[in-house]
ZAMARGU-4260 file (C-alpha; in steps of 0.2 Angstrom, whole numbers, plus 5000, padded with zeros to 4 digits):
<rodrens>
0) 4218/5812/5027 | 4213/5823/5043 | 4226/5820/5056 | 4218/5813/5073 | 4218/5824/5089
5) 4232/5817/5102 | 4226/5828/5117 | 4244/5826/5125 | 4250/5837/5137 | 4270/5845/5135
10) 4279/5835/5150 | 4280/5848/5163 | 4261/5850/5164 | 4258/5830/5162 | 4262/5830/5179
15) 4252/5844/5185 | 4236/5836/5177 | 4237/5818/5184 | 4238/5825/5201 | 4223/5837/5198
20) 4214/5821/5190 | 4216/5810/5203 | 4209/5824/5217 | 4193/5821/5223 | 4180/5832/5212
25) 4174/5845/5226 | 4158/5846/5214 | 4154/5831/5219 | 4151/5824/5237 | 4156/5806/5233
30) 4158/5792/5247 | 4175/5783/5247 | 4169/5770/5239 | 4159/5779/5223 | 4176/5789/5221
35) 4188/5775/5221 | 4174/5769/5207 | 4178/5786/5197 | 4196/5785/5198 | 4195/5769/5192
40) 4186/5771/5177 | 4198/5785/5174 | 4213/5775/5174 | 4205/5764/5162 | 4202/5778/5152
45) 4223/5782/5154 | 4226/5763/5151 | 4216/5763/5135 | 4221/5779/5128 | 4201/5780/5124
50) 4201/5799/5123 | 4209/5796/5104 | 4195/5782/5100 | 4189/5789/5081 | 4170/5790/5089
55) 4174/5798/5103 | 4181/5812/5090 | 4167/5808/5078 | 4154/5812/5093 | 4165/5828/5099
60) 4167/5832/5079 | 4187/5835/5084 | 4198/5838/5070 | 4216/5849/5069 | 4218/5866/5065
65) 4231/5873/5055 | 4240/5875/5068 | 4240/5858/5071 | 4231/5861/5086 | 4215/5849/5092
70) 4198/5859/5091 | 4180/5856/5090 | 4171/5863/5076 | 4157/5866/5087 | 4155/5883/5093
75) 4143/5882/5107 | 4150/5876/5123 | 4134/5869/5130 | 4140/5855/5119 | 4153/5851/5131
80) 4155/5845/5150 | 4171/5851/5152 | 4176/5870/5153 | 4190/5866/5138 | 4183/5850/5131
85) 4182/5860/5115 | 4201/5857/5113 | 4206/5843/5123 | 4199/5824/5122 | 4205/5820/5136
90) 4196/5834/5148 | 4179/5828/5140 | 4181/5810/5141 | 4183/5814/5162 | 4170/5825/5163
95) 4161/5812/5155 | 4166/5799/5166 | 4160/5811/5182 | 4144/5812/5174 | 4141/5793/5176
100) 4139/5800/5196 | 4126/5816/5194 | 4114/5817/5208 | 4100/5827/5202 | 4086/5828/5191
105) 4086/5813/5176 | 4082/5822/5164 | 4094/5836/5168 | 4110/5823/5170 | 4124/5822/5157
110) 4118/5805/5152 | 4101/5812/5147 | 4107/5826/5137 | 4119/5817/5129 | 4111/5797/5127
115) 4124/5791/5112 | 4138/5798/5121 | 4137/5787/5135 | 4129/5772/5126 | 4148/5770/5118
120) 4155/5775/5135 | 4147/5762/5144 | 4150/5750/5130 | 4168/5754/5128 | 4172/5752/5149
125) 4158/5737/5149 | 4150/5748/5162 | 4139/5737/5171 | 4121/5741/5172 | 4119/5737/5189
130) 4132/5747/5197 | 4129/5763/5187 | 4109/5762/5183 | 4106/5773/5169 | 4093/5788/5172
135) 4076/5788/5165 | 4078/5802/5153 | 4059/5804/5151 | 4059/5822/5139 | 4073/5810/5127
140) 4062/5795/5127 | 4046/5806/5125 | 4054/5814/5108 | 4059/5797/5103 | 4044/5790/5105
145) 4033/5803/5095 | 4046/5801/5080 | 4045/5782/5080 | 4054/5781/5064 | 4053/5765/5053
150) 4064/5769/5042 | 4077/5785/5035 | 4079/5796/5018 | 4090/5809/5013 | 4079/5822/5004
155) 4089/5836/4991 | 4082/5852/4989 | 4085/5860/4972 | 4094/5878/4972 | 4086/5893/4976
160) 4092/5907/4967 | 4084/5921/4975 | 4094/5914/4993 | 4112/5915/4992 | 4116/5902/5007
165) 4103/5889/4995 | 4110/5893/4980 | 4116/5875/4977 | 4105/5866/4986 | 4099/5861/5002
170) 4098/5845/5011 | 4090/5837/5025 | 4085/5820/5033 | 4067/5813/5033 | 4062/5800/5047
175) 4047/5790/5041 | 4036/5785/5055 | 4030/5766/5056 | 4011/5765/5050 | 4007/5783/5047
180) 3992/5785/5036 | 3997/5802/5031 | 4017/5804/5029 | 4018/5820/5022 | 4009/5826/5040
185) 4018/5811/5052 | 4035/5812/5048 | 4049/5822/5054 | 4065/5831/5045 | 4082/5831/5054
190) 4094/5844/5048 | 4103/5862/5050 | 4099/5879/5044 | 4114/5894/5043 | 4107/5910/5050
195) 4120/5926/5056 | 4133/5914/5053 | 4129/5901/5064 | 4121/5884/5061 | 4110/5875/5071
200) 4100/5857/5072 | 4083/5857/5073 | 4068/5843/5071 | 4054/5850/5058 | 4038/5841/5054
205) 4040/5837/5035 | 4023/5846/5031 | 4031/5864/5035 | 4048/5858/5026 | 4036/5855/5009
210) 4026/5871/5013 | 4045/5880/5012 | 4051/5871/4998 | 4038/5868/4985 | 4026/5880/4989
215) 4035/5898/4993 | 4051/5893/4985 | 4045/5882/4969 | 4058/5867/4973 | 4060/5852/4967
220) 4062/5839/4980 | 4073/5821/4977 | 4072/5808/4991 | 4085/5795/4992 | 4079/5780/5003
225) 4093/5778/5016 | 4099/5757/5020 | 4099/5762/5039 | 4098/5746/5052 | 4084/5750/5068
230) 4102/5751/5078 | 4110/5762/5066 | 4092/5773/5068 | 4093/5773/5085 | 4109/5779/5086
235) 4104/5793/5074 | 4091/5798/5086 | 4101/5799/5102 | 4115/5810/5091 | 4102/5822/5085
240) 4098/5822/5102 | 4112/5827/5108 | 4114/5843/5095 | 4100/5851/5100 | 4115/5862/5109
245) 4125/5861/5094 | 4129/5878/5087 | 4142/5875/5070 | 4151/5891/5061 | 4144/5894/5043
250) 4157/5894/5030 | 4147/5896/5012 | 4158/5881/5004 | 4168/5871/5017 | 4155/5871/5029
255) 4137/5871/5022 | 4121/5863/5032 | 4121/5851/5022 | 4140/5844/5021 | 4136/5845/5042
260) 4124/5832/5038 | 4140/5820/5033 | 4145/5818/5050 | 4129/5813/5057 | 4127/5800/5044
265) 4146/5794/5051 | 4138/5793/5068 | 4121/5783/5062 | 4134/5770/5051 | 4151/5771/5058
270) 4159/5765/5042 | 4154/5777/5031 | 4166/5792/5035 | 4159/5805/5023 | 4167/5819/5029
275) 4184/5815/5024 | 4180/5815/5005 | 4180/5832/5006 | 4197/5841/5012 | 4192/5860/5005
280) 4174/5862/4999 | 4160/5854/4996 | 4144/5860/4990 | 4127/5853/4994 | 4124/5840/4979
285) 4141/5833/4982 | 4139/5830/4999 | 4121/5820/4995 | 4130/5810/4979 | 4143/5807/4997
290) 4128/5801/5007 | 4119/5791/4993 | 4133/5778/4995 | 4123/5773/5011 | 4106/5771/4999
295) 4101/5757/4993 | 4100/5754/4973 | 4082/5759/4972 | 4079/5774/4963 | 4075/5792/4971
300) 4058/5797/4976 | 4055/5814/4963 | 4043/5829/4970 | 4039/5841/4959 | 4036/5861/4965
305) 4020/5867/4967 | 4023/5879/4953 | 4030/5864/4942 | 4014/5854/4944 | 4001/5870/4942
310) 4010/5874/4924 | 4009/5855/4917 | 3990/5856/4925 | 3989/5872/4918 | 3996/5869/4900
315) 3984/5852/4900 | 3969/5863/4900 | 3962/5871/4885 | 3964/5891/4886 | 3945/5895/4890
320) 3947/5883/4907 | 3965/5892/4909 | 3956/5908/4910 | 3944/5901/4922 | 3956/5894/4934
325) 3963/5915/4934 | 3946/5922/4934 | 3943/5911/4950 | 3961/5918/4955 | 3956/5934/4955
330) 3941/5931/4967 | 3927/5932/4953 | 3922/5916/4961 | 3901/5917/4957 | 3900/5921/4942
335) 3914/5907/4935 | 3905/5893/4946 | 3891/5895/4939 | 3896/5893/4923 | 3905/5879/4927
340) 3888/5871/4933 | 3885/5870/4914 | 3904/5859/4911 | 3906/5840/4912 | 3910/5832/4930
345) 3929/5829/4924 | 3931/5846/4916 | 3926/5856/4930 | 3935/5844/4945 | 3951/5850/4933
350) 3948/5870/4935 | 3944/5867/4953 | 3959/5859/4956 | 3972/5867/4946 | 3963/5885/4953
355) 3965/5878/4972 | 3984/5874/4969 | 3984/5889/4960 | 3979/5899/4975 | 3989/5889/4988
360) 4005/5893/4979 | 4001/5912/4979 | 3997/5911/4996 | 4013/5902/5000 | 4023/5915/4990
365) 4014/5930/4998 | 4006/5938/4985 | 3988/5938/4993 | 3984/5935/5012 | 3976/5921/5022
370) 3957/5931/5020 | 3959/5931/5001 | 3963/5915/5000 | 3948/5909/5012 | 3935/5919/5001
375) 3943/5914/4984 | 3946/5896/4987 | 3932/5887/4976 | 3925/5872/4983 | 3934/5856/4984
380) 3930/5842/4965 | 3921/5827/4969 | 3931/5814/4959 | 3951/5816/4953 | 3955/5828/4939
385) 3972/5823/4933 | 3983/5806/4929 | 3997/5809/4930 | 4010/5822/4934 | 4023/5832/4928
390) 4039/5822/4917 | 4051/5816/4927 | 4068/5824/4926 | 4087/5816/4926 | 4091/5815/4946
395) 4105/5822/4956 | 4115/5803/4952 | 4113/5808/4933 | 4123/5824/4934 | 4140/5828/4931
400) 4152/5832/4945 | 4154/5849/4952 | 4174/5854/4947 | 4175/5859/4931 | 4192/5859/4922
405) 4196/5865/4903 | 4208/5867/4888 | 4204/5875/4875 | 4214/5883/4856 | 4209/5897/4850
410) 4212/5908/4834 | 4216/5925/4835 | 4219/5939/4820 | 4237/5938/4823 | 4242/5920/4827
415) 4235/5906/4839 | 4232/5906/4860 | 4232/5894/4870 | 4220/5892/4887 | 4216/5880/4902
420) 4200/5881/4912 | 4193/5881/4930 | 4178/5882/4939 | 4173/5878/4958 | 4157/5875/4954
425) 4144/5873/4945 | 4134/5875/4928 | 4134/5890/4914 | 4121/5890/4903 | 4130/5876/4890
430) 4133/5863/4903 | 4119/5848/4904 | 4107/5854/4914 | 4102/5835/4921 | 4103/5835/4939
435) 4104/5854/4942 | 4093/5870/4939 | 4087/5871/4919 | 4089/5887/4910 | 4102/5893/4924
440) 4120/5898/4925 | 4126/5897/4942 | 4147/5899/4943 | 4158/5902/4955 | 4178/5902/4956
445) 4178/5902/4936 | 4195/5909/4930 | 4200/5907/4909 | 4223/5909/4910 | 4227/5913/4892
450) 4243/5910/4883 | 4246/5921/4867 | 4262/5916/4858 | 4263/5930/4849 | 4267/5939/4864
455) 4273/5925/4873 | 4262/5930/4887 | 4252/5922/4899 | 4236/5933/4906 | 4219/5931/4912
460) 4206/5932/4902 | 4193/5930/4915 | 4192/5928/4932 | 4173/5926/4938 | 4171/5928/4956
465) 4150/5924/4955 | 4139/5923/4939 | 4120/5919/4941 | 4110/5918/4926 | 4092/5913/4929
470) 4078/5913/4916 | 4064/5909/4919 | 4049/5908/4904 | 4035/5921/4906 | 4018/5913/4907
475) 4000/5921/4914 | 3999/5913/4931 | 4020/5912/4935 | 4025/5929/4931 | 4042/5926/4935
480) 4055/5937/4929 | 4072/5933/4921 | 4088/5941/4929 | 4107/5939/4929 | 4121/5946/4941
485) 4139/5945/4936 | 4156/5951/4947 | 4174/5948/4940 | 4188/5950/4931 | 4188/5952/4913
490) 4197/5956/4896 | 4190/5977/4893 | 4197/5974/4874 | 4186/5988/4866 | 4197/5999/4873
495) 4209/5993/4860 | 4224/5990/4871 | 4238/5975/4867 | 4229/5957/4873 | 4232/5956/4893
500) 4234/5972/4894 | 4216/5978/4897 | 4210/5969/4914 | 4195/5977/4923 | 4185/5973/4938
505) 4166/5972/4929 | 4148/5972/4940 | 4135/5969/4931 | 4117/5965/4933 | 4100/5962/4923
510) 4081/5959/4925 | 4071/5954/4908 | 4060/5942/4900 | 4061/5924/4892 | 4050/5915/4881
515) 4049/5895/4877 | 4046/5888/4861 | 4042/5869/4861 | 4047/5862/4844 | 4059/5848/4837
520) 4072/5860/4844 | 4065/5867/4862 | 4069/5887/4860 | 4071/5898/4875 | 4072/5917/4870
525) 4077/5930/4881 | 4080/5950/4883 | 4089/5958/4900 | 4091/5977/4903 | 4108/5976/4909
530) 4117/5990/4922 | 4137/5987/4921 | 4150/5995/4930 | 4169/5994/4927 | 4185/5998/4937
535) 4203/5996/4932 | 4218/6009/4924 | 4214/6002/4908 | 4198/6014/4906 | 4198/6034/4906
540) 4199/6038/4922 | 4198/6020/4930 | 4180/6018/4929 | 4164/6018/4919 | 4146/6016/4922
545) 4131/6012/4911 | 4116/6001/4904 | 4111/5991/4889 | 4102/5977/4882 | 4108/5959/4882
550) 4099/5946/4871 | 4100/5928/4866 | 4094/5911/4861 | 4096/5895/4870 | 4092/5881/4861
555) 4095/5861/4864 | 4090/5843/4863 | 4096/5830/4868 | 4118/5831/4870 | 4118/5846/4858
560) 4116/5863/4865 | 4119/5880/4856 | 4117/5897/4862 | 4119/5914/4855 | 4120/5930/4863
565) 4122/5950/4859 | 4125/5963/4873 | 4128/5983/4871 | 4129/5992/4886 | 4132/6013/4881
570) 4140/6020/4899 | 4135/6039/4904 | 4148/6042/4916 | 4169/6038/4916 | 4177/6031/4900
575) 4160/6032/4891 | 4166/6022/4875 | 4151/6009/4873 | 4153/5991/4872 | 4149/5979/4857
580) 4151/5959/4860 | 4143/5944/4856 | 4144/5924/4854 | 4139/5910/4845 | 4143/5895/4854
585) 4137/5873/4855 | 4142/5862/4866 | 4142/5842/4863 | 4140/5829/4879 | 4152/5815/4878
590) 4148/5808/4892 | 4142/5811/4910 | 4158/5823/4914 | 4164/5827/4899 | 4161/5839/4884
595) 4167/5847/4871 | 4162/5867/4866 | 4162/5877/4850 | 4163/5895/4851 | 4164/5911/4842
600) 4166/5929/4851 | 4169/5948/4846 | 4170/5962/4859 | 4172/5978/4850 | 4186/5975/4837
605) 4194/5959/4842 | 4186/5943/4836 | 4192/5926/4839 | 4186/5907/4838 | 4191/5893/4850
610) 4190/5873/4851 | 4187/5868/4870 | 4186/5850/4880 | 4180/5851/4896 | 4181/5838/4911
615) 4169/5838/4925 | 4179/5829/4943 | 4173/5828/4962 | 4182/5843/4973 | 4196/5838/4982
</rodrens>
């Protein structure tokens, strides 16, 4: 459990401090009377110890530092009223307290910037109204009023491969405003985004948060509906408020956007401390599984990309209206509408539509510009084309936990070896996909440490630093490619040295295509031209350089998956022996987080077959 900042002072300078406290503040020309008031309140503060009042800390976001030191984790100090309130309590609960007497403009008073600050200030003293009036913050009430939200959800991005910071996710907040006609244009998002390693808060209309993720980046979206009271809201408004001068250092897994969302959530429902689940990591879908404590039992609201929803409209149509919808794509917009004249009402509302979402989603991913999309968009259908929608996948709640960790036996030529697993997160291509990206690998911190007994040796087989795998099937309209990026430590055993003793440093990446089959068994095909590299004094002269072709099969329905991959890669420059390897591997589902794996392998002349159960856990 974190540790709660004391703010205490070593007793030679506690001294020092009271009597610098209990001076007038030269900042502010009090009358006797308003200053006896202040020092008052700040001998209650002293009484009551209140600087070490968990909210105070949860409003400050206090924690200890190795060191055992008290620190904010926030990085801006415009955050703060005092000049070292961002590693003493007790500074910034006295600057506080000055602020109750600011003479100046409302709006620019520490009350106003900060409103949930002093609600609890003024609650915890039982500050009476009367003798300390509170400002008329007219910009906060102004903001508050134009969100007017009825109600809260915590929306989940899927991952975005092609971002390294969204990788795993995203997450945001939606405030839905009471009696909107149009949500998707009313409502307002709450959340952070990292940016030259720094975070910061912002409010987003919802509309520009869908254009982002569904349209340019082809994301699914899931809402969880949040049980948040109209006082839990409205204390969720007046801390959002108050991080507009929040700034947050970006850490890619113990401090993501979306874990900062955890705190927050703590502020808007007090009892639900989040934060504390997680001591080390936490990557974005644990931190909304976290906060979908807080939801109600209703299910998730699902969104499909843009891209997901224009291939299910896309593969409902017959190939002669598929060829339409690209023809109109492609601007030949006369000639295709007047054949369409010719087509039934519903047929032709179907092309229309399909080839308007068709051309948004280009747009949105800036393959053509604003003008082509004005002159080739067709005319809006007159009656609805499509029932319907795109089959719902297993949510986020469905899918197995993040940690990964395995045993496994496995046969050698010589004798048996013995091996435990681990993975920080997430997936490889044999895990479940429910809840997570399909068709992707996406690993990071995954380490394989053998033991041989014939050698009575311990070694790593493999020690993967980042491994993303994405593939993608080819269609017409899409025309996404397939790729894979690999960096790590691995077992070089073509070079023919004694097991262990052939570690290398391999980087390797890919760019291919793959191909879906639908069938009783779906089939996914794929091809990647491969660039490797290697580095380590088990190669002639330490390093290599070269390219291949990897290929494979992934196949799957329902628990069972099986896939089966070939790779030779003929390197040009260093130790230019070429590599041979392969697998043939399935995978069971036993349950939700856990699995049991089959698996046969060669790289060059060594061969071997293991048995492996893997357990999927929350990260510590």
């Amino acid at each position: 459990m974190r540790k709660k900042c004391a703010g205490r002072l070593t007793p030679p300078a506690r001294f020092l401090f009271l009597f610098l406290i209990l001076l007038p503040a030269p900042a502010l020309p009090l009358t006797p009377e308003r200053n006896l008031q202040r020092l008052t309140l700040r001998q209650a503060a002293v009484k009551a110890n209140a600087w070490n009042d968990a909210y105070w800390h949860k409003l400050l976001y206090y924690g200890k530092t190795v060191f055992g030191r008290c620190r904010s984790t926030l990085a801006n100090p415009r955050f703060f009223l005092a000049k070292w309130g961002d590693i003493n309590p007790r500074l910034e609960l006295e600057a506080a307290i000055d602020g109750l007497f600011f003479e100046g403009a409302p709006d620019e008073s520490p009350e106003c910037r900060f409103p949930e600050r002093y609600r609890w200030l003024r609650g915890k003293f039982d500050i009476p109204v009367s003798a300390f009036p509170s400002p008329e913050c007219g910009k906060f009430e102004d903001w508050k009023a134009g969100l007017d939200p009825g109600s809260a959800s915590l929306v989940f991005a899927a991952g975005y491969l092609n971002d390294p910071a969204s990788l795993y996710g995203h997450a945001f907040l939606r405030l839905h405003k009471r009696g909107a006609e149009d949500p998707d244009q009313s409502d307002y998002t709450l959340g952070y985004a990292a940016s030259d390693g720094r975070m910061t808060f912002s409010a987003l209309p919802y509309y520009l948060r869908l254009q982002e993720y569904s349209g340019m980046e082809s994301r699914e979206l899931w809402e969880f509906p949040l049980s948040l009271t109209q006082e839990e809201l409205d204390r969720l408004l007046r801390h959002s408020w108050e991080l507009s001068d929040a700034a947050f250092t970006y850490r890619f897994l113990s401090r993501s956007a979306s874990r900062q969302l955890l705190p927050l959530l703590a502020i808007a429902k007090p009892e639900l401390d989040l934060s504390r689940r997680f001591r080390f990591w936490v990557i974005p879908s644990d931190a909304v599984k976290a906060a979908s404590s807080a939801s109600p039992a209703a299910a998730p609201a699902w969104r499909p990309s843009l891209l997901k929803t224009i291939n299910w409209k896309m593969n409902s149509l017959p190939a002669a209206e598929r060829n339409s919808v690209l023809e109109l794509s492609r601007g030949i917009r006369s000639a295709e509408l007047s054949r369409l004249e010719t087509a039934a009402p519903d047929r032709k509302a179907a092309v229309l539509e399909t080839a308007s979402d068709y051309l948004h989603w280009l747009y949105y991913t800036r393959r053509i510009e604003m003008d082509e999309l004005d002159s080739r968009l067709p005319p809006p259908g007159t009656q609805p084309a499509f029932a319907g929608g795109p089959e719902r996948p297993p949510s986020l709640l469905e899918a197995h936990e993040s940690l990964r960790l395995g045993a496994g036996l496995i046969s050698l030529k010589d004798g048996p070896a013995y091996e435990i697993q681990g993975r920080l997160a997430l997936q490889d291509l044999l895990d479940a996909p429910d809840g997570y990206l399909p068709d992707a690998a996406l690993e990071t911190g995954a380490f394989r440490l053998r033991y041989e007994k014939r050698y009575n040796r311990f070694y790593l087989k493999e020690a993967r630093l980042a491994r993303i795998m994405n593939l993608d099937p080819w269609d017409d309209w899409g025309r996404r490619q397939s790729w894979e990026f690999s960096a790590g430590v691995e077992q070089a055993e073509e070079t023919g040295r004694q097991s262990g003793r052939s570690a290398v440093w391999a980087m390797n990446a890919g760019s291919g295509f793959a191909a879906e089959f639908r069938g009783p068994v779906r089939q996914l095909w794929y091809a990647l031209l491969q660039v490797d590299s290697g580095f380590g004094p088990a190669l002639n002269a330490n390093w290599r350089a070269g390219a291949g072709l990897k290929a494979g099969l992934l196949a799957g329905e329902g628990p069972v998956r099986a896939l089966v991959e070939a790779r030779y890669i003929g390197y040009v420059i260093g130790d230019t022996r070429p590599l041979w390897a392969g697998s043939a591997a399935a995978s069971l589902r036993l349950s939700r987080n856990t699995s049991a794996r089959l698996e046969y392998s060669w790289r060059g002349e060594t061969k071997e077959a293991g048995i492996y159960f893997h357990q999927f856990i929350s990260p510590p």
